[in-house]
N, C-alpha and C positions, 0 to 999 in steps of 0.2 A: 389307857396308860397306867395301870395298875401293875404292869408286871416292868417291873423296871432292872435293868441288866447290870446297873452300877457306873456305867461306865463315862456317865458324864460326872457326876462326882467326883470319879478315880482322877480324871485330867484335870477338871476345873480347879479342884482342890489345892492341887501340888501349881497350878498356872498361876492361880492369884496371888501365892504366896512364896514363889522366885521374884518376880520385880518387888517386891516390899524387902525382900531379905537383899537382894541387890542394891538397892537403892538405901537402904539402911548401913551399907557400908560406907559412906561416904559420912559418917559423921564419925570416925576412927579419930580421934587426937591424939600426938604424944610431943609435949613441949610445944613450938612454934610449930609442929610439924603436923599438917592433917594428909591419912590418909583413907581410901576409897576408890571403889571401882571408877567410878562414875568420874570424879574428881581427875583422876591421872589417865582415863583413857579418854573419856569429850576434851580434856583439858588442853585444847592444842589450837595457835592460833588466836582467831580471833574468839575462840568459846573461853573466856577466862570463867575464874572463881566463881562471880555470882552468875552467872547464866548455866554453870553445874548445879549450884545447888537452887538454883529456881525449877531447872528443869526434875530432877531429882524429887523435891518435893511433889510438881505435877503429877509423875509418874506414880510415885505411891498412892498416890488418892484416884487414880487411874484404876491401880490396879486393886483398889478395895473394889471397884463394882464390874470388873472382870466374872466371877462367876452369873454375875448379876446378866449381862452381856451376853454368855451361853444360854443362859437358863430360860431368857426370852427366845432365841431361836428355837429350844428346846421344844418348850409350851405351846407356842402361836399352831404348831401345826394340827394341836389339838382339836384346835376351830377350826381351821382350816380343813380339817377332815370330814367336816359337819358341816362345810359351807357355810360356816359361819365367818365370814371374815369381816363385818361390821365392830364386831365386841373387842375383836384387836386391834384396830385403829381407833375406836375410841380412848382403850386404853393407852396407845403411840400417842393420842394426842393430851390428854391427863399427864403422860410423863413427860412430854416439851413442854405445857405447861409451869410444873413443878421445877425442869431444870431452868429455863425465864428465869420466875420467880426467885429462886433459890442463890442464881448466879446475879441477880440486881441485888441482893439481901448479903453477900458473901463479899462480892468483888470490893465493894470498897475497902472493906477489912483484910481483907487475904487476896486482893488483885485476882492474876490468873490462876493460885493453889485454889480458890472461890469456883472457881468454873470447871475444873477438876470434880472438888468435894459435888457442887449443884451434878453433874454428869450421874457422876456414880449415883447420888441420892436419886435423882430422878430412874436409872435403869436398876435400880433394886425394889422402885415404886412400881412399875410396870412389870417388873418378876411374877412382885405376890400378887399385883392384882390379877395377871392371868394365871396365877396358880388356885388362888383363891377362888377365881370362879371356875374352875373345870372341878376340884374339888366341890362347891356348891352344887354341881350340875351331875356329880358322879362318874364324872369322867376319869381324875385322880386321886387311886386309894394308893396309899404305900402301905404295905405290911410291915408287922413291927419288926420282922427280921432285917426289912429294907432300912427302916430307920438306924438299926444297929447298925449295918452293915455303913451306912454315910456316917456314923457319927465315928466308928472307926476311920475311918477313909482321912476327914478331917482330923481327929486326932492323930494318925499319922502323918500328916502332913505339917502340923505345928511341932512334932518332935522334930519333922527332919530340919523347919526351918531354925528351931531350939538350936542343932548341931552346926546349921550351915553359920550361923551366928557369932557361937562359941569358936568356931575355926578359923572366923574373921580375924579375929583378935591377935591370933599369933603369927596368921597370914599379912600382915599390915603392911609390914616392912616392906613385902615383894610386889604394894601396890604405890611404893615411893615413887616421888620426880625422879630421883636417883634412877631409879630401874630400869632396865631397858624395854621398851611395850611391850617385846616380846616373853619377857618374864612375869610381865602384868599379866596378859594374854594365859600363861600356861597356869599361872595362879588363877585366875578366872575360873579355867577347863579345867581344875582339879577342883575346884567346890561346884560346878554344875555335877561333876560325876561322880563325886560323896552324894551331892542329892539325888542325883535319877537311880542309883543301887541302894541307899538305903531307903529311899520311900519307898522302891518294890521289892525291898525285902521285909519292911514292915507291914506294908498291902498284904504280901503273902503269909507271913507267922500268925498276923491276926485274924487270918481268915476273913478280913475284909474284902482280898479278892485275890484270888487266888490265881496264879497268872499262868497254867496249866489252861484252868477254864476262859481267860482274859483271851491268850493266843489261840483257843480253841474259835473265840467268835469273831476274831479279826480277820480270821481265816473265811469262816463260813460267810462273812460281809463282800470281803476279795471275792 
């Protein structure tokens, strides 16, 4: 696992931080008036006000331990190649462990956002600890180009979510009660499609990953 191709970084990156910048738009105020995605499109029915923003909060701490989430499917196979599959279930069970414990220590204070945060903490516990030990055993070296190359990755992805943020703000209006869903809706599809061009066009200037070579091995995978 040394020669690493980027391309779980490229996705994870930009995945875990759309439901945080989504879900972040639901706390838009102006006067008596609050708007957000989440807010005016769940909002229908019997899903009132607070079971938006309960759910909303869920999802954010959901989606902190998203990369968390890949990065274990990513790893496990590394034993698994070595017929080691003792070391990963120990590790599966150290991380139910930690989420128990975490979600009895949480819940009373933060209810179900408790079991949320406990999830994520627990699949980001089970990350390192099988990255940590394939690195111990020499199984996973990253080169420092590799390192650059994710620390770009991630840094472009906090810029795009910087822009999708800033465009919230003036976009508000068009996620009013007033509006009609389907205005909601087209407001939506124009901040997913500010972010899927310009995160791959920062991927690509930074030479983070350059999507000449990206489509080159999408291809050779097909």
């Amino acid at each position: 696992m040394s020669r690493n191709p980027s391309k779980v970084p490229f996705v994870i990156a930009a995945s875990a931080h759309g439901p945080l910048i989504v879900n972040r738009l639901d706390y838009h105020t102006a006067g008596a008036h609050t708007f957000g995605v989440g807010i005016q499109i769940l909002e229908h029915g019997a899903f009132d006000a607070a079971a938006t923003i309960a759910t909303s909060n869920t999802l954010i701490w959901f989606s902190a331990g998203l990369p968390a989430y890949v990065l274990i499917r990513v790893l496990q196979p590394g034993f698994f190649a070595r017929e080691d599959t003792l070391t990963p279930t120990y590790f599966a069970g150290a991380s139910a462990a930690i989420n128990i414990v975490c979600s009895l220590i949480l819940f009373p204070f933060l209810q179900h956002v408790g079991i949320a945060i406990a999830t994520s903490i627990a699949a980001w516990a089970n990350a390192l600890l099988l990255g940590y030990w394939l690195h111990r055993r020499g199984h996973l070296n990253l080169a420092r180009a590799d390192w650059i190359k994710h620390g770009l990755i991630v840094g472009c992805s906090v810029a795009m979510g910087a822009v999708l943020y800033a465009l919230s703000i003036p976009l508000a209006p068009f996620f009013a009660r007033s509006a009609h869903l389907i205005v909601q809706l087209v407001a939506l599809s124009f901040l997913c499609g500010v972010g899927f061009v310009l995160y791959f066009v920062l991927v690509h200037v930074t030479g983070a990953q350059p999507l000449g070579m990206f489509v080159k091995r999408l291809r050779q995978r097909g």
